[in-house]
MDTraj code that builds the backbone (N, CA, C; nanometers):
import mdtraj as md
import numpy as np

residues = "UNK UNK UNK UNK UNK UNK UNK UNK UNK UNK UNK UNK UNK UNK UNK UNK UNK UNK UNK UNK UNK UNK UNK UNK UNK UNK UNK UNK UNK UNK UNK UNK UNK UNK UNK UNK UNK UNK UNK UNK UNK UNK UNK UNK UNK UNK UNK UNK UNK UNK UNK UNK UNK UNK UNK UNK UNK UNK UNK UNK UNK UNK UNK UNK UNK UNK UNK UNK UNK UNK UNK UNK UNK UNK UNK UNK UNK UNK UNK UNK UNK UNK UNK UNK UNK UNK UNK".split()
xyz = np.array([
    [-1.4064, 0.7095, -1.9502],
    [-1.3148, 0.6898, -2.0601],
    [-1.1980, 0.7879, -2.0460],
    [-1.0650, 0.7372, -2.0642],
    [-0.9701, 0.8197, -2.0308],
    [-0.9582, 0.8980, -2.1938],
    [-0.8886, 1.0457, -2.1610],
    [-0.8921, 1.1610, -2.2401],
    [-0.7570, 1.1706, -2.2664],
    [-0.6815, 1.1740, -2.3982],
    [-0.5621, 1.2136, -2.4192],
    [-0.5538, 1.3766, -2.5347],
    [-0.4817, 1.4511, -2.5279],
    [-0.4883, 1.5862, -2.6179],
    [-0.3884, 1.5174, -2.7129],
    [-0.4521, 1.5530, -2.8552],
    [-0.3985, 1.5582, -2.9534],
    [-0.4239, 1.6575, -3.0464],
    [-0.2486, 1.7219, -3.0731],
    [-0.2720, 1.8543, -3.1431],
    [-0.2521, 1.8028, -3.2491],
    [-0.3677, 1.8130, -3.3422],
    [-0.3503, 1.7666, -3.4972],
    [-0.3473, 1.8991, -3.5597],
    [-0.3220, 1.9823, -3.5170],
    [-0.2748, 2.1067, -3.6544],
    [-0.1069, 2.0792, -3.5966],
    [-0.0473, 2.0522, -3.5221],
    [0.1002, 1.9995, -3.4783],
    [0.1562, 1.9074, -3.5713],
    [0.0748, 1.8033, -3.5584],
    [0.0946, 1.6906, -3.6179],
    [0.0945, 1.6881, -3.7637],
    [-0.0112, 1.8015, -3.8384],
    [-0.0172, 1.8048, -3.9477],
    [0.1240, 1.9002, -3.9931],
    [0.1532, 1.9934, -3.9031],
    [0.2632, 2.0886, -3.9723],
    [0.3682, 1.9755, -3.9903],
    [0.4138, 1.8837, -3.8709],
    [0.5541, 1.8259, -3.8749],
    [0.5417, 1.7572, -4.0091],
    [0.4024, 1.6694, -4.0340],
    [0.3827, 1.6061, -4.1437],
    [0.4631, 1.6667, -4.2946],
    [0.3575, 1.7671, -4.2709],
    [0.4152, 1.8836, -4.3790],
    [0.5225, 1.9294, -4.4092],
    [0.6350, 1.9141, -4.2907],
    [0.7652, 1.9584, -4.3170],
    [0.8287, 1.8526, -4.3432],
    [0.7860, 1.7220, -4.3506],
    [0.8868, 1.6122, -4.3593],
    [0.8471, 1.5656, -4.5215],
    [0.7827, 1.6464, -4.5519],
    [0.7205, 1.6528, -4.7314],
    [0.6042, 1.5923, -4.7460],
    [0.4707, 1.5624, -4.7120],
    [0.3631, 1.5163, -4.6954],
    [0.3081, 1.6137, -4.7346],
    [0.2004, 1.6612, -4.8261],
    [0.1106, 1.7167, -4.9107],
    [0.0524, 1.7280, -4.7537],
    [-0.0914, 1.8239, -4.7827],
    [-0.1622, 1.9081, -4.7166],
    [-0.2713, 1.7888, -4.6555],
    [-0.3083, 1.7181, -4.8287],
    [-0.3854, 1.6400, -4.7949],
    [-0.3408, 1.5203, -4.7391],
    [-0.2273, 1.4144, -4.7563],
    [-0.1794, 1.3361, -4.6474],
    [-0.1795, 1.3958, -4.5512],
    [-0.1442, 1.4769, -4.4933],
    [-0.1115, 1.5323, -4.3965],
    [-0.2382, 1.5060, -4.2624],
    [-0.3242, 1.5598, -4.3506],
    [-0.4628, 1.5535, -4.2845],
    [-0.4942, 1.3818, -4.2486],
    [-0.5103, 1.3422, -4.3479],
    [-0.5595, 1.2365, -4.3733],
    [-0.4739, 1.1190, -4.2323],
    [-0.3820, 1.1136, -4.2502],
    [-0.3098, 1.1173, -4.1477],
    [-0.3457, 1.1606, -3.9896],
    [-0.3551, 1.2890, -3.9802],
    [-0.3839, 1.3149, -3.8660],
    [-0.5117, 1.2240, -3.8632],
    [-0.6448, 1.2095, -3.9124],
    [-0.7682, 1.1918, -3.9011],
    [-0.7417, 1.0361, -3.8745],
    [-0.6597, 0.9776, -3.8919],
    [-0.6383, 0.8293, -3.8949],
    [-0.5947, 0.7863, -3.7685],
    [-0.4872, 0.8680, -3.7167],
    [-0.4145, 0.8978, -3.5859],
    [-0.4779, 0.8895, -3.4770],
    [-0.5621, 0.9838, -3.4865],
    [-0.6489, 1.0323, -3.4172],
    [-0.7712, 0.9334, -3.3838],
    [-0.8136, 0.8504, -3.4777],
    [-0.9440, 0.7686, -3.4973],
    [-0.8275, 0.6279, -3.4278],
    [-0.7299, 0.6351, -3.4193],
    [-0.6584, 0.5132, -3.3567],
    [-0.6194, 0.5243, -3.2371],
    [-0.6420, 0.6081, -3.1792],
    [-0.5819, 0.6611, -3.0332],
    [-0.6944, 0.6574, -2.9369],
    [-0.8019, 0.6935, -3.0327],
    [-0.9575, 0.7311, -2.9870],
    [-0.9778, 0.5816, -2.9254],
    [-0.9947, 0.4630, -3.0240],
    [-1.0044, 0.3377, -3.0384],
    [-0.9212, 0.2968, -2.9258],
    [-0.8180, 0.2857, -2.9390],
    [-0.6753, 0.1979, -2.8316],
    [-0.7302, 0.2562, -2.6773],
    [-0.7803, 0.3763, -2.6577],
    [-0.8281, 0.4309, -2.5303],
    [-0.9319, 0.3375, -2.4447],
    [-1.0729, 0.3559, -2.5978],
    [-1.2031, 0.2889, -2.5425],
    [-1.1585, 0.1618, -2.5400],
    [-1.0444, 0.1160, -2.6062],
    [-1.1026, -0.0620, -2.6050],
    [-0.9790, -0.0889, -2.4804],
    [-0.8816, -0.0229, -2.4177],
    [-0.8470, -0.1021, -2.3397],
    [-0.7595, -0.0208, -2.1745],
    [-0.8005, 0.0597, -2.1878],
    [-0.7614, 0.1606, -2.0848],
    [-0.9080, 0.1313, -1.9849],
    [-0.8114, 0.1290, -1.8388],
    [-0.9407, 0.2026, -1.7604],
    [-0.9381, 0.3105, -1.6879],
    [-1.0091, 0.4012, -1.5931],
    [-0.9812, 0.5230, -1.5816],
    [-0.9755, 0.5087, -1.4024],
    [-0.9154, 0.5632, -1.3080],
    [-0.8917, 0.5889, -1.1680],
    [-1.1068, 0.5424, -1.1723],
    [-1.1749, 0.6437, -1.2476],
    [-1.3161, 0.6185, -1.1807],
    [-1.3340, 0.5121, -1.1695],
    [-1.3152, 0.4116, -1.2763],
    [-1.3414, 0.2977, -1.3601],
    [-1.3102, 0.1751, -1.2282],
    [-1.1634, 0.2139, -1.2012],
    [-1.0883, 0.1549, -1.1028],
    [-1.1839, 0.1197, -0.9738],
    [-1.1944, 0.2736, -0.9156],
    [-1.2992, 0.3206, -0.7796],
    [-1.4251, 0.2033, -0.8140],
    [-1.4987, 0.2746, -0.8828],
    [-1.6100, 0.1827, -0.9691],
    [-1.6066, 0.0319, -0.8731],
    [-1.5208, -0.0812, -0.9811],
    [-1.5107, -0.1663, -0.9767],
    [-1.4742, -0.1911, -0.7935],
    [-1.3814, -0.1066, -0.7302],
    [-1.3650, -0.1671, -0.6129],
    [-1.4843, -0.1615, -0.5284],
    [-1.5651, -0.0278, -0.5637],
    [-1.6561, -0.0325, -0.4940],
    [-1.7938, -0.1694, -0.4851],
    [-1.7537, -0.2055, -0.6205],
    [-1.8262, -0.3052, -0.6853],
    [-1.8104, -0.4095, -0.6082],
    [-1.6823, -0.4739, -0.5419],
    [-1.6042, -0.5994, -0.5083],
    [-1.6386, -0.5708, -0.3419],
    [-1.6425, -0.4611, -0.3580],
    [-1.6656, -0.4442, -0.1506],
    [-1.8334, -0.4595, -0.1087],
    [-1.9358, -0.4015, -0.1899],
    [-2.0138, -0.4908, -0.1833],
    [-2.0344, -0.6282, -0.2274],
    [-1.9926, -0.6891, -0.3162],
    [-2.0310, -0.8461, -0.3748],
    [-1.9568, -0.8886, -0.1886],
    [-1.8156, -0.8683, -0.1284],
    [-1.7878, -0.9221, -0.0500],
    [-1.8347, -0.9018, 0.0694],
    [-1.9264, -0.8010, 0.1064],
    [-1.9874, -0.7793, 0.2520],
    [-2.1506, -0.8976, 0.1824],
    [-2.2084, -0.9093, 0.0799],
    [-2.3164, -0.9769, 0.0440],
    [-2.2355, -1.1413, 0.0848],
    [-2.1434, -1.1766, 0.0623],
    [-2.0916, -1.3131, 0.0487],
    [-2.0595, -1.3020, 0.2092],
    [-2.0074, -1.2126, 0.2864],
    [-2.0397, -1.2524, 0.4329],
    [-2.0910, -1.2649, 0.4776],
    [-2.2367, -1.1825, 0.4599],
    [-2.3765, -1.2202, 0.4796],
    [-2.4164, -1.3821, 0.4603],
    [-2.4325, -1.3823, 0.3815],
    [-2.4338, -1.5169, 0.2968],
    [-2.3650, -1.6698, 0.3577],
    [-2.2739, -1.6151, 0.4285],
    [-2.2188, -1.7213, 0.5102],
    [-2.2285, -1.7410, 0.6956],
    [-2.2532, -1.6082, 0.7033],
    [-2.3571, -1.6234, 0.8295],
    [-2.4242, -1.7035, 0.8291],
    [-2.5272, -1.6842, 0.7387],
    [-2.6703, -1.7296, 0.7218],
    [-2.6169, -1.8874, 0.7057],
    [-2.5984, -1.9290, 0.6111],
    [-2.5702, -2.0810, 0.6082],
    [-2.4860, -2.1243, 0.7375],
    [-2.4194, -2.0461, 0.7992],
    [-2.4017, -2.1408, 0.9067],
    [-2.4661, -2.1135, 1.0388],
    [-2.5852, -2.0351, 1.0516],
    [-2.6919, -2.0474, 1.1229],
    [-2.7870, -2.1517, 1.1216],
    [-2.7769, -2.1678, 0.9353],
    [-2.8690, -2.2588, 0.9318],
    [-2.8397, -2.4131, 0.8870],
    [-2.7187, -2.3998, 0.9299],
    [-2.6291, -2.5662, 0.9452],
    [-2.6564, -2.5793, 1.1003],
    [-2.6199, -2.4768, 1.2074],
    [-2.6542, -2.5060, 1.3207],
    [-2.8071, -2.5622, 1.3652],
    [-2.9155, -2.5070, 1.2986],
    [-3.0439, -2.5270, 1.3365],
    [-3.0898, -2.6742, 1.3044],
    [-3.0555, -2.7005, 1.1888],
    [-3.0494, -2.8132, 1.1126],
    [-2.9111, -2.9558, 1.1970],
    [-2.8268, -2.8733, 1.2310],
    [-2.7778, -2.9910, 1.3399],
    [-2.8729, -3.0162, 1.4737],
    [-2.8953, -2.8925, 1.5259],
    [-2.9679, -2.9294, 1.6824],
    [-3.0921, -2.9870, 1.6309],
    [-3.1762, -2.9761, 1.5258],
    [-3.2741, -3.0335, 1.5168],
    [-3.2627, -3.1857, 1.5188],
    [-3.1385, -3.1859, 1.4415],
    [-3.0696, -3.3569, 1.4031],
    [-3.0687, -3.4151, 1.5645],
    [-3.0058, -3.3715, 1.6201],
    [-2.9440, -3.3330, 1.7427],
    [-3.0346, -3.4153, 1.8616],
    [-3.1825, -3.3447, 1.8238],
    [-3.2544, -3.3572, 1.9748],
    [-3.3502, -3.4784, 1.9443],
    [-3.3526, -3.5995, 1.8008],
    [-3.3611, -3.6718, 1.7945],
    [-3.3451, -3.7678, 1.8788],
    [-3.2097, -3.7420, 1.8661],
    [-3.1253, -3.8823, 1.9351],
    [-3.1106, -3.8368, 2.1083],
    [-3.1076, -3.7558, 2.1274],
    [-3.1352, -3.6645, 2.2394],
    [-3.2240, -3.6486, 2.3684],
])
top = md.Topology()
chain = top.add_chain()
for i, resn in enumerate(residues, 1):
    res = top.add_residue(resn, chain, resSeq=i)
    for name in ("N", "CA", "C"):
        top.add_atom(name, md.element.get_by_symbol(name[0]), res)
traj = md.Trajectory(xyz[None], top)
């Protein structure tokens, strides 16, 4: 999960100087803060996250080459068998 710094005693002073009571102020920050938190987890991903996933895709794609070996080994076996029928 990606990490952002938020100075909420910052946030609360500017509040405060732009005429916002102590308690908006807060209240505010705590809201801010609980929305930034949110917007992060629900849609950011992180360099690991990234790594992660590629690492994820480089095996699924060495399994799917595998995978196609095999079926066309065993299209070949299945032809020569066809094969030595008529043969």
């Amino acid at each position: 999960m990606a990490t952002v710094s938020f100075d909420t005693h910052e946030f609360i002073q500017e509040l405060k100087a732009a005429d916002f009571t102590e308690k908006q102020a807060e209240a505010m920050s705590r809201a801010q803060k609980r929305a930034i938190s949110e917007l992060l987890e629900a849609q950011l991903a992180t360099k690991s996250d990234i790594h992660d996933l590629r690492m994820e895709l480089v095996k699924q794609d060495a399994k799917i080459d595998k995978l196609s070996w095999m079926m066309g080994i065993l299209i070949a076996i299945a032809l020569a068998n066809f094969a030595k029928q008529f043969f």
